[in-house]
Backbone as a chain_set.jsonl record, in Angstrom:
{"seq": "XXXXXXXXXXXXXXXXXXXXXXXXXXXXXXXXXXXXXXXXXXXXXXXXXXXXXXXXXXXXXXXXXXXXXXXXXXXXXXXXXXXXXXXXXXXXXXXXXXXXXXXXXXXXXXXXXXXXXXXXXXXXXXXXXXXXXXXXXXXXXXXXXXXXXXXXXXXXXXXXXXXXXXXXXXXXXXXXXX", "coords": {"N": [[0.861, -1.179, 0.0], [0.718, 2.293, -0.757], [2.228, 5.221, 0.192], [0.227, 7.235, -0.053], [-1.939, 6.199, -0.149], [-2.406, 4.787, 2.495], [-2.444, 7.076, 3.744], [-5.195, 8.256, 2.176], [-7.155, 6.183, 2.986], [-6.392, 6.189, 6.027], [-7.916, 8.425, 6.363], [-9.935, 7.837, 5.041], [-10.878, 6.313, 7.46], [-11.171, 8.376, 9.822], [-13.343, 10.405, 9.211], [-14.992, 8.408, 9.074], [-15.517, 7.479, 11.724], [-15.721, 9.78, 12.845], [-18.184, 10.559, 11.946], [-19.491, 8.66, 13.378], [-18.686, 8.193, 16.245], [-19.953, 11.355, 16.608], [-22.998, 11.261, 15.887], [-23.534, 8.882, 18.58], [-23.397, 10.726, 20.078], [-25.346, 12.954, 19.287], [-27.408, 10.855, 20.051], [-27.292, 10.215, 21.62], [-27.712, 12.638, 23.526], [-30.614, 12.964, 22.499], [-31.634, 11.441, 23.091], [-31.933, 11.411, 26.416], [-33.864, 14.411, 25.971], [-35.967, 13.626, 24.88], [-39.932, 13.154, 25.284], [-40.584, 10.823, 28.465], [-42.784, 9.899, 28.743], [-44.78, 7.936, 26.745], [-46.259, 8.663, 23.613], [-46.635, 11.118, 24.465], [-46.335, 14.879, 23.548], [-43.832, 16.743, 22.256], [-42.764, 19.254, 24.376], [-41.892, 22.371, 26.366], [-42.732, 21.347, 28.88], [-42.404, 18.828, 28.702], [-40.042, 18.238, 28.14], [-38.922, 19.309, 30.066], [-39.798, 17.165, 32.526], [-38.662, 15.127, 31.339], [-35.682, 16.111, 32.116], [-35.439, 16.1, 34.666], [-36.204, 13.06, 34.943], [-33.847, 12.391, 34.116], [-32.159, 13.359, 35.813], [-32.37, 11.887, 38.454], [-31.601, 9.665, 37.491], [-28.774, 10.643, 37.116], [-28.18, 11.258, 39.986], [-28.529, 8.927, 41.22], [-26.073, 7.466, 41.185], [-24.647, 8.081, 43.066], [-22.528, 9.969, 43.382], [-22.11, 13.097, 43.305], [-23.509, 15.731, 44.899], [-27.348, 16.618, 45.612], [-27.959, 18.897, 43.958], [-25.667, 19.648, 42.775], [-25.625, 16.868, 40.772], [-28.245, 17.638, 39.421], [-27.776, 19.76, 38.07], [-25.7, 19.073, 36.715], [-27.769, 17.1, 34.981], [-29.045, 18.771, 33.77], [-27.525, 20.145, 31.917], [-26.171, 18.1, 30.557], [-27.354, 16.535, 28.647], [-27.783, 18.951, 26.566], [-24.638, 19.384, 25.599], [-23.875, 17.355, 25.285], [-25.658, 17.287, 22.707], [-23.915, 19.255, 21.462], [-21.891, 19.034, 21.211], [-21.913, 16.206, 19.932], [-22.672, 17.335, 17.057], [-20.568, 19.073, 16.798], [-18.217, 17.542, 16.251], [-19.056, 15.772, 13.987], [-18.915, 17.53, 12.471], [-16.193, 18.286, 11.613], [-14.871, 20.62, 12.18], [-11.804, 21.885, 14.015], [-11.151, 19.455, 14.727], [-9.198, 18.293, 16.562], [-10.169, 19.055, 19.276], [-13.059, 18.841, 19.948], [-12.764, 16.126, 19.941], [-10.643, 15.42, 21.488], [-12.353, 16.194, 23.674], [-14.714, 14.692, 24.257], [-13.28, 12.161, 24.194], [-12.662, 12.723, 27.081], [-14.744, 13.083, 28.328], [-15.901, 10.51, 27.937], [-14.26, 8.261, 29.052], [-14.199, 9.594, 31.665], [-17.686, 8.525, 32.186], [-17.47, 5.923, 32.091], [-15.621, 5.361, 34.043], [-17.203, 6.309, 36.227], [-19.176, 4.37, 35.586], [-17.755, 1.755, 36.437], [-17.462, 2.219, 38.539], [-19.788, 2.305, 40.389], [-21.225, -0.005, 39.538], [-18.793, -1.338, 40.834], [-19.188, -0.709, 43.522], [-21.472, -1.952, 44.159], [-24.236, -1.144, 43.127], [-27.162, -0.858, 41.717], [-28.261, 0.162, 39.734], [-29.625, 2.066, 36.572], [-28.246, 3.12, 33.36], [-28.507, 5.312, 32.131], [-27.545, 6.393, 30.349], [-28.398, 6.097, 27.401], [-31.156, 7.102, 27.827], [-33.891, 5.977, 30.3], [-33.874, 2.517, 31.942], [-31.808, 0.954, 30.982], [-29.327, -1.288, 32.608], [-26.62, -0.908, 34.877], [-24.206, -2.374, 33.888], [-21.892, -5.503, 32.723], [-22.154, -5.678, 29.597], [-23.085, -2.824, 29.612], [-20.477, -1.895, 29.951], [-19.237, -2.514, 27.433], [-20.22, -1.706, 25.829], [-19.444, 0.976, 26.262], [-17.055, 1.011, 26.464], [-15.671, 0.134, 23.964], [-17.082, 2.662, 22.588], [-14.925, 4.338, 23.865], [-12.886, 3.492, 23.007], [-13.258, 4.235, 20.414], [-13.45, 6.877, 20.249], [-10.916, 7.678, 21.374], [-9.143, 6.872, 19.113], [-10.376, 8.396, 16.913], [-9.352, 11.377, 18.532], [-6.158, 10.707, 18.531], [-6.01, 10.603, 15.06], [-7.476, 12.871, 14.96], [-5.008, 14.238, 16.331], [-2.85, 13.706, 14.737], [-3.484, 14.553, 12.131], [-3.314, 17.121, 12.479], [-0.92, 17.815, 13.274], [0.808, 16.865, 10.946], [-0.335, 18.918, 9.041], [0.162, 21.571, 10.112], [2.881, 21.097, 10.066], [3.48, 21.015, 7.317], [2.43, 23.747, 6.763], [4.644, 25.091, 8.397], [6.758, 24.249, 7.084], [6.463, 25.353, 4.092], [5.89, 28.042, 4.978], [8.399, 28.729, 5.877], [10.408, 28.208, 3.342], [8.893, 30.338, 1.721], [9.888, 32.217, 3.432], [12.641, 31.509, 2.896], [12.958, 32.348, 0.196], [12.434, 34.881, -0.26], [14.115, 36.196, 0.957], [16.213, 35.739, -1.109]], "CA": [[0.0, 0.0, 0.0], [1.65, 3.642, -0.898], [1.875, 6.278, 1.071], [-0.647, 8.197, -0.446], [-3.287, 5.365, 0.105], [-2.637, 4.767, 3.198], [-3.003, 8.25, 4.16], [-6.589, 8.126, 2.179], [-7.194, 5.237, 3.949], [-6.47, 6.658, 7.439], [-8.584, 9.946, 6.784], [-11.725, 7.855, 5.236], [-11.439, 5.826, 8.602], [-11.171, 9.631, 10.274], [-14.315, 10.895, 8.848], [-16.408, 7.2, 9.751], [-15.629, 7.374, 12.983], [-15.742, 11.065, 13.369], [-19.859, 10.325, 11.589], [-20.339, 7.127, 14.346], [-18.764, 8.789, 17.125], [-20.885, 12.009, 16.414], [-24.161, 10.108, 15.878], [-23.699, 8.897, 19.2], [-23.253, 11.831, 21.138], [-26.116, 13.296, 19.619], [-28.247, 10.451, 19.873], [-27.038, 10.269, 23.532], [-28.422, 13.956, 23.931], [-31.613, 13.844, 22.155], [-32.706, 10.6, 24.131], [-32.163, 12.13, 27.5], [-34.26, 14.967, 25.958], [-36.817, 13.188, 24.371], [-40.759, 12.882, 26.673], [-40.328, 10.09, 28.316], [-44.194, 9.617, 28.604], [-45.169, 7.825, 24.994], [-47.122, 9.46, 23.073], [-46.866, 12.859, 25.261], [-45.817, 15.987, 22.92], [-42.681, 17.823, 22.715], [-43.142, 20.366, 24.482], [-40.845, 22.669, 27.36], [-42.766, 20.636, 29.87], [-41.873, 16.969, 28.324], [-38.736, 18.035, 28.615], [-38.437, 19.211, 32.058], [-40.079, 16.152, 33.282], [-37.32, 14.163, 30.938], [-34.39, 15.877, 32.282], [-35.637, 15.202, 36.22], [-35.875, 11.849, 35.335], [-32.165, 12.189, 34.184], [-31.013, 13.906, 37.004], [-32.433, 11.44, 38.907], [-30.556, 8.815, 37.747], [-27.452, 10.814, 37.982], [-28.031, 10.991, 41.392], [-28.419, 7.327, 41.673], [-24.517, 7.136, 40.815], [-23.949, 8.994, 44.449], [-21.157, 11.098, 42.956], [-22.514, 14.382, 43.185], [-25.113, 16.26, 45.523], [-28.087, 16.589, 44.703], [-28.034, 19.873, 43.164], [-24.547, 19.3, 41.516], [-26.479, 16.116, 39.839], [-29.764, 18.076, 38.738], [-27.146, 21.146, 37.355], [-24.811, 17.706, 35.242], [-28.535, 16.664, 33.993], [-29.591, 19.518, 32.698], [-26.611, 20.498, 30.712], [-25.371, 17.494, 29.744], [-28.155, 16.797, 27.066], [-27.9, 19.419, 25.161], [-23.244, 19.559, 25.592], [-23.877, 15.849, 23.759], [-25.577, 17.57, 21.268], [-23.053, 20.284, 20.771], [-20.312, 18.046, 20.799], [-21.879, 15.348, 18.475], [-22.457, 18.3, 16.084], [-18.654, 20.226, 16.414], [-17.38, 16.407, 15.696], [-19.528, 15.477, 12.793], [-18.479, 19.191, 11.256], [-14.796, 18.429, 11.577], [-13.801, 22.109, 12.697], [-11.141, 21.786, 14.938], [-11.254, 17.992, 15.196], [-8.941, 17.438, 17.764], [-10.608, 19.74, 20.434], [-13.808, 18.127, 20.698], [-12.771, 14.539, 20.206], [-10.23, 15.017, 22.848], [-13.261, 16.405, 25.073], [-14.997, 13.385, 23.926], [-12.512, 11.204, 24.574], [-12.395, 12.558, 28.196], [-16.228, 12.544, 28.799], [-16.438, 9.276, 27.753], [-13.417, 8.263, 30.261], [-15.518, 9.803, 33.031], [-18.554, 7.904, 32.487], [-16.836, 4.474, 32.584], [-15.392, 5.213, 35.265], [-18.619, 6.293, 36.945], [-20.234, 3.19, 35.534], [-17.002, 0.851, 36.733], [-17.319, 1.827, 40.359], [-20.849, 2.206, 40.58], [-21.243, -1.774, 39.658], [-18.352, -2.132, 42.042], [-20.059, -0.85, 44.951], [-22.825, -2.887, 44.2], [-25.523, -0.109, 43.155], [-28.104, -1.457, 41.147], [-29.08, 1.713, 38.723], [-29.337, 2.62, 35.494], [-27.045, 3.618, 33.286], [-28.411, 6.871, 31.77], [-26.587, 6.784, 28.793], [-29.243, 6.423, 25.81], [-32.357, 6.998, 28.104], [-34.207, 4.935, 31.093], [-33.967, 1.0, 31.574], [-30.84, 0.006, 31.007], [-28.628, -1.324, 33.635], [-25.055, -0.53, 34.824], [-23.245, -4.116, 34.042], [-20.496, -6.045, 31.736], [-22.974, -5.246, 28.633], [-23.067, -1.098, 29.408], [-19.152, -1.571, 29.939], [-18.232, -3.266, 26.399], [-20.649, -0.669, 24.84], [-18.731, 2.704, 26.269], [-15.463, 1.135, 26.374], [-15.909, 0.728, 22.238], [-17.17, 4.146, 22.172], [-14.531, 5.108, 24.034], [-11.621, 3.624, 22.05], [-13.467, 4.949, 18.909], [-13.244, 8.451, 20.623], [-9.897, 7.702, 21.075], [-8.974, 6.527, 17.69], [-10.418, 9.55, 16.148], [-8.653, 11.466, 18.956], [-5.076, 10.253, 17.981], [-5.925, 10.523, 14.093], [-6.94, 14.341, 14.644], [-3.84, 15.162, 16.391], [-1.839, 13.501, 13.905], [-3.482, 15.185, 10.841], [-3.248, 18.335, 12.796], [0.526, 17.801, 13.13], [1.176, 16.956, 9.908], [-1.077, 20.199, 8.406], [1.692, 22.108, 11.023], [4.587, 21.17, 9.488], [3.366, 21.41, 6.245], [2.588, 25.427, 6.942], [5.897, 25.413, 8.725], [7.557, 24.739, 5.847], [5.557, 26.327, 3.409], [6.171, 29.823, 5.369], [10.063, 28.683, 5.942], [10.377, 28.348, 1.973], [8.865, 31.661, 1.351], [10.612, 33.24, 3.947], [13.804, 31.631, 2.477], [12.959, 32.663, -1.432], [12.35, 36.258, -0.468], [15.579, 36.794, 1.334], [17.467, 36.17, -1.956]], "C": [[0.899, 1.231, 0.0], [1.251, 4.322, -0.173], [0.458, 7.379, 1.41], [-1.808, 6.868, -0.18], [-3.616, 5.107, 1.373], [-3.147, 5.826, 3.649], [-4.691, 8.506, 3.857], [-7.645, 7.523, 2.754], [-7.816, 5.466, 5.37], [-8.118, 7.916, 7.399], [-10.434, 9.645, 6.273], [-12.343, 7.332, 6.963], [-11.569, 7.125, 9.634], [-13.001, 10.27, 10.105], [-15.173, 9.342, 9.021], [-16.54, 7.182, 11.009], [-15.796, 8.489, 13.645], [-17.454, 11.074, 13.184], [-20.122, 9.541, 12.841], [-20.126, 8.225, 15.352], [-19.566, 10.367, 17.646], [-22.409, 12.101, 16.939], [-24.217, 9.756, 17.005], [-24.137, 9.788, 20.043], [-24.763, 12.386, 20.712], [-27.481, 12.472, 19.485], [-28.648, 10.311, 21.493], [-28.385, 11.562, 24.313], [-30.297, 13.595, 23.272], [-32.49, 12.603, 22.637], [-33.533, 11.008, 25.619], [-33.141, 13.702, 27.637], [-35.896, 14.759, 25.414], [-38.439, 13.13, 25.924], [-40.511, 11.491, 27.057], [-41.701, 9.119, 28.446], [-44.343, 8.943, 26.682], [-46.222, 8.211, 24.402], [-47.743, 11.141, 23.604], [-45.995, 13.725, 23.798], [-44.971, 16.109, 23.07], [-43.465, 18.552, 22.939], [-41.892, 20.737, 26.051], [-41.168, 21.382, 28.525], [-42.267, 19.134, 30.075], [-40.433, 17.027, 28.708], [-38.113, 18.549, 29.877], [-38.939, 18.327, 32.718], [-39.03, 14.754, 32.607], [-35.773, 14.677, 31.73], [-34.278, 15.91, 34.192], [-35.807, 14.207, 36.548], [-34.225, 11.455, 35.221], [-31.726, 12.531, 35.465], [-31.698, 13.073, 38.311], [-31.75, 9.853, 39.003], [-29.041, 8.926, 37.214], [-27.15, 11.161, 39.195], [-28.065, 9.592, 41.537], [-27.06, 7.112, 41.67], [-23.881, 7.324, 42.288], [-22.375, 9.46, 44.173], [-20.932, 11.992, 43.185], [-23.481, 15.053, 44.258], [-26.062, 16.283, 44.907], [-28.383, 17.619, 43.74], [-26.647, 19.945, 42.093], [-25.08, 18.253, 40.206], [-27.426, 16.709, 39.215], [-28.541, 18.983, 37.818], [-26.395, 20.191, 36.11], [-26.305, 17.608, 33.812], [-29.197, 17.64, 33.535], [-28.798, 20.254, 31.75], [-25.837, 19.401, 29.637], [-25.612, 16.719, 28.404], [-27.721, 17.267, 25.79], [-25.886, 20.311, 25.106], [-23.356, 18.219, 24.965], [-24.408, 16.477, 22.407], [-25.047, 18.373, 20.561], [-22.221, 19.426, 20.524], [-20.321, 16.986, 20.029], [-21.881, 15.969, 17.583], [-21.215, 18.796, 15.76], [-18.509, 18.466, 15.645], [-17.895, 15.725, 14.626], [-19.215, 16.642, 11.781], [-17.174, 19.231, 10.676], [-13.915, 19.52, 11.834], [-13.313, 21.841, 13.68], [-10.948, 20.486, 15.714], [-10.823, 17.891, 16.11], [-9.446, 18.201, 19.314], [-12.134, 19.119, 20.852], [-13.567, 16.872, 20.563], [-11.809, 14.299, 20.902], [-11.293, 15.638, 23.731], [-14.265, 15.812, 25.181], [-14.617, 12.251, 24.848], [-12.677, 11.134, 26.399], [-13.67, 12.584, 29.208], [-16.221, 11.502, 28.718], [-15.598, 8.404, 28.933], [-14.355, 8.346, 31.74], [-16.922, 8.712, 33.259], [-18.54, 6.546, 32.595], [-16.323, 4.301, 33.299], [-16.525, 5.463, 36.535], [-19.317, 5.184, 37.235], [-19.683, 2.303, 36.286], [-17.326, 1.177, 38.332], [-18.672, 2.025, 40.753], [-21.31, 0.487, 40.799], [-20.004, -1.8, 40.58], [-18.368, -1.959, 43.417], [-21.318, -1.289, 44.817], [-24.176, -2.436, 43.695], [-26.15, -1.07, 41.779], [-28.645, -0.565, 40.419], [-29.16, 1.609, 37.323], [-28.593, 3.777, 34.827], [-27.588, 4.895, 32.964], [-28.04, 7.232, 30.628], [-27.719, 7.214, 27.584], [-31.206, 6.084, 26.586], [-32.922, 6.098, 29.711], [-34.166, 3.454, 30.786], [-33.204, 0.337, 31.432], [-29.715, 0.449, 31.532], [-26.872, -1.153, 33.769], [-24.659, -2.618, 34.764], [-22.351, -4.203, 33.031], [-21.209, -5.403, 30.641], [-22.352, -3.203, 28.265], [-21.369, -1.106, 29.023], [-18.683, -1.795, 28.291], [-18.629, -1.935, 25.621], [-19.49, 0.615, 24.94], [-17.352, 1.997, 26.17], [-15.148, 1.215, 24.458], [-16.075, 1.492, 22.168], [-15.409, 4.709, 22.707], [-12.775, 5.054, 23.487], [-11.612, 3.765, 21.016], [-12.942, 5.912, 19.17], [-11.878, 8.494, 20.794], [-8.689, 8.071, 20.008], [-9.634, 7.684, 17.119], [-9.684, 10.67, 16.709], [-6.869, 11.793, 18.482], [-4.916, 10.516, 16.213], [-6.361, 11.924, 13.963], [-6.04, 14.89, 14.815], [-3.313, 14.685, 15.234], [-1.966, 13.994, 12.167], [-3.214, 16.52, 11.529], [-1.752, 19.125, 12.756], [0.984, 18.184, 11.759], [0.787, 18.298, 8.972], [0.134, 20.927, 9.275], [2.789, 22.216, 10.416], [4.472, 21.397, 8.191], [3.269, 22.937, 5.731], [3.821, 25.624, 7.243], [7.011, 25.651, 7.228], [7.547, 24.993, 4.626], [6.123, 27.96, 3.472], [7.694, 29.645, 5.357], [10.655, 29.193, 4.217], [10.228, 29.382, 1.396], [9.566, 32.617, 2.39], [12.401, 33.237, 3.335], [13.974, 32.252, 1.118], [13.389, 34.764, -1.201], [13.45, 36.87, -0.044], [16.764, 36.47, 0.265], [17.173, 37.2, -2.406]], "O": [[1.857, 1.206, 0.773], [0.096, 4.286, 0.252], [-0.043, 7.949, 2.379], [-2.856, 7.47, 0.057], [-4.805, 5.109, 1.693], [-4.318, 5.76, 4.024], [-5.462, 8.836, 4.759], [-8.746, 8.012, 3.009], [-8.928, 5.213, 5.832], [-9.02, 8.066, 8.223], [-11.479, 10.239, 6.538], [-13.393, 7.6, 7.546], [-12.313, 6.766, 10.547], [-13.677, 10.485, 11.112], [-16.378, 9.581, 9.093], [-17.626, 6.886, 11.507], [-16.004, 8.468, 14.858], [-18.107, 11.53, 14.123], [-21.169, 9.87, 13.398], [-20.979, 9.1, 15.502], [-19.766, 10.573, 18.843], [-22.895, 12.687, 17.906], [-25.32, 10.206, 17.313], [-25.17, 9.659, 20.7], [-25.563, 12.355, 21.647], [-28.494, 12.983, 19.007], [-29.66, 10.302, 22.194], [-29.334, 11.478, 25.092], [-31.169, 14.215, 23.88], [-33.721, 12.612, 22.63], [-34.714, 11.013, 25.968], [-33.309, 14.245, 28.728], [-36.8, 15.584, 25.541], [-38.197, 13.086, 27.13], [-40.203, 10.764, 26.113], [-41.702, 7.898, 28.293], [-44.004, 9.558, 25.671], [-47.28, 7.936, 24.968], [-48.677, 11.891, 23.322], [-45.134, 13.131, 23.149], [-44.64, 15.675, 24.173], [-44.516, 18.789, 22.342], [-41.252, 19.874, 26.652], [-40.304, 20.635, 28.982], [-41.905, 18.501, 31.067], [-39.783, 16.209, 29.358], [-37.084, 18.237, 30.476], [-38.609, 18.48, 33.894], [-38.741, 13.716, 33.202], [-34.865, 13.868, 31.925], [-33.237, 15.768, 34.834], [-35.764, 13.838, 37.722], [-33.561, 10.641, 35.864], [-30.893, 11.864, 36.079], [-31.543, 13.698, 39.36], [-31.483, 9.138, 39.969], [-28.273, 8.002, 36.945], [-25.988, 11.375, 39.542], [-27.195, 9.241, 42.334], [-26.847, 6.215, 42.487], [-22.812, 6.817, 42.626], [-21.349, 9.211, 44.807], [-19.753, 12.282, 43.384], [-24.553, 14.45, 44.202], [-26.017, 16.038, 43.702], [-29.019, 17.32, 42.73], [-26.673, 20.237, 40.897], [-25.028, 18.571, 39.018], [-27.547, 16.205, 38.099], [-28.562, 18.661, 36.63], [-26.458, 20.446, 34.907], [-26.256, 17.813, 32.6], [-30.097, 17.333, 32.754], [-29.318, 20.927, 30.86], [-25.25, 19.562, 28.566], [-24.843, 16.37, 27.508], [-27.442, 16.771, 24.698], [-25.735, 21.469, 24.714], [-22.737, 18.125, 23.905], [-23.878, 16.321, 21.307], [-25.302, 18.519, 19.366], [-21.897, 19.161, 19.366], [-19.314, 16.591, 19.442], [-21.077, 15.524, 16.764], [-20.817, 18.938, 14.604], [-18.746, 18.359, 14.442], [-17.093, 14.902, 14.186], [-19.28, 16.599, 10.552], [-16.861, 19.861, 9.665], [-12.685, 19.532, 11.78], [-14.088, 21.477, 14.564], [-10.681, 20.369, 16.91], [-11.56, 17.427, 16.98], [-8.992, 17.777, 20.377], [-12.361, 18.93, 22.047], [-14.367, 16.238, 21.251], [-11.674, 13.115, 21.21], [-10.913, 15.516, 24.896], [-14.992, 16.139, 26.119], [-15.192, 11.658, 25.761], [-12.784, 10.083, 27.032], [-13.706, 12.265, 30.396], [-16.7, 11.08, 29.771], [-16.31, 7.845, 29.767], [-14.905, 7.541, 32.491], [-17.143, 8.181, 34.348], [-19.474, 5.949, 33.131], [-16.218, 3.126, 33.652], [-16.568, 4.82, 37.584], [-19.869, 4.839, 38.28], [-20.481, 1.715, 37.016], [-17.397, 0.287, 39.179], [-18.677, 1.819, 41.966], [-21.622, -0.083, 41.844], [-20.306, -2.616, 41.451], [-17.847, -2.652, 44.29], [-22.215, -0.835, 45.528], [-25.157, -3.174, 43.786], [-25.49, -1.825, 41.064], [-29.869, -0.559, 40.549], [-28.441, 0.683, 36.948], [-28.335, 4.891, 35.284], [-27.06, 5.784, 33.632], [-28.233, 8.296, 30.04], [-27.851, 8.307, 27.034], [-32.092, 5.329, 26.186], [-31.967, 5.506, 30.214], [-34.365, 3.053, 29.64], [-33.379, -0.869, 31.607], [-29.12, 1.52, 31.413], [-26.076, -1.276, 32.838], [-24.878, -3.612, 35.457], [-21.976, -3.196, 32.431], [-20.864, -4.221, 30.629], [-21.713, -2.619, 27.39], [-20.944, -0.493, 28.044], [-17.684, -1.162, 27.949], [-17.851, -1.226, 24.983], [-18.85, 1.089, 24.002], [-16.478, 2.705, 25.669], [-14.567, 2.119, 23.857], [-15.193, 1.946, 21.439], [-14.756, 5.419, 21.941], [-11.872, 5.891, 23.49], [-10.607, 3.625, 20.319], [-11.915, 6.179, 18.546], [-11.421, 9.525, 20.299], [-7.811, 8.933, 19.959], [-8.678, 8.043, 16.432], [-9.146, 11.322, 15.814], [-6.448, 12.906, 18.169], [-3.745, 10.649, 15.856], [-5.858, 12.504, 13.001], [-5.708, 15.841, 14.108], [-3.333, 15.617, 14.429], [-1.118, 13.915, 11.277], [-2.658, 17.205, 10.67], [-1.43, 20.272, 12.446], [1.397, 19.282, 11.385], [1.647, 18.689, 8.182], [1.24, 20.634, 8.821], [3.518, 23.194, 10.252], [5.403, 22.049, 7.719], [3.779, 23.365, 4.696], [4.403, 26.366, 6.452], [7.632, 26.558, 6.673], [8.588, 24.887, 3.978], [6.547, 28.738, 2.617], [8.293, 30.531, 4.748], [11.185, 30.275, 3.962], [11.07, 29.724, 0.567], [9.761, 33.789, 2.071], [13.182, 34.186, 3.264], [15.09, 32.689, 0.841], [14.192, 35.532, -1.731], [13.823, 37.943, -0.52], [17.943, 36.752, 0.483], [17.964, 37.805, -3.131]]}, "num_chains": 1, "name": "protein.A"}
């Protein structure tokens, strides 16, 4: 494989995983925002009775107070759906998929010691109902060595774009001084 393929290569797997990992985030957000009544309306109220059921089971985690927990679940909705949006746009790749990367970190570690003090909750992730166990873990730890892996493949186009300006501007700074 040549250089140049691989590189195409790398940057379609860049842009699939920058779409998946995306896609998550704001599918993440627009569950936790969704009524959770069926067949109730959107409306402001659906969703202030959706994001007090969230912040009720991010209090179940016992991490937080209870007002630190209610203040997480009502921002952290609609910061999934900014941040699946910046990372499906590709502006500035490696700034939200390292703040990705380090949300997603957080909540496996949340989930990991939650199941290992024994709590019995739900996870929260994509809505009510489903439980913290091995299952939730395989899911976010894949997300979170996608988020990684896109991560690692923005810095390293970011680099490379770097040096390529570097010596770009070096070049014209050397031409003009003959």
């Amino acid at each position: 494989m040549s250089d140049s393929s691989r590189r195409r290569a790398g940057r379609i797997l860049l842009i699939g995983g920058r779409i998946i990992l995306g896609g998550v985030f704001i599918a993440a957000g627009f569950v936790k925002l969704r009524p959770v009544v069926h067949g109730m309306p959107w409306s402001k109220a659906s969703v202030n009775t959706s994001l007090a059921m969230f912040a009720m089971q991010v209090d179940s985690y016992q991490m937080l107070s209870s007002s630190s927990a209610n203040l997480v679940a009502h921002a952290l909705p609609f910061a999934e759906l900014a941040l699946g949006l910046w990372i499906v746009s590709g502006l500035w790749l490696a700034v939200p998929s390292l703040i990705t990367t380090l949300i997603l970190g957080g909540f496996l570690t949340a989930m990991i010691r939650a199941y290992a003090l024994g709590l019995e909750i739900n996870c929260g992730c994509f809505g009510p109902g489903e439980k913290v166990g091995p299952l939730s873990f395989v899911r976010d730890g894949a997300f979170f060595a996608l988020s990684l892996a896109v991560t690692i493949g923005a810095f390293l186009i970011a680099r490379k774009k770097s040096a390529r300006e570097s010596s770009n501007a070096s070049t014209a700074q050397f031409e003009q001084a003959r």
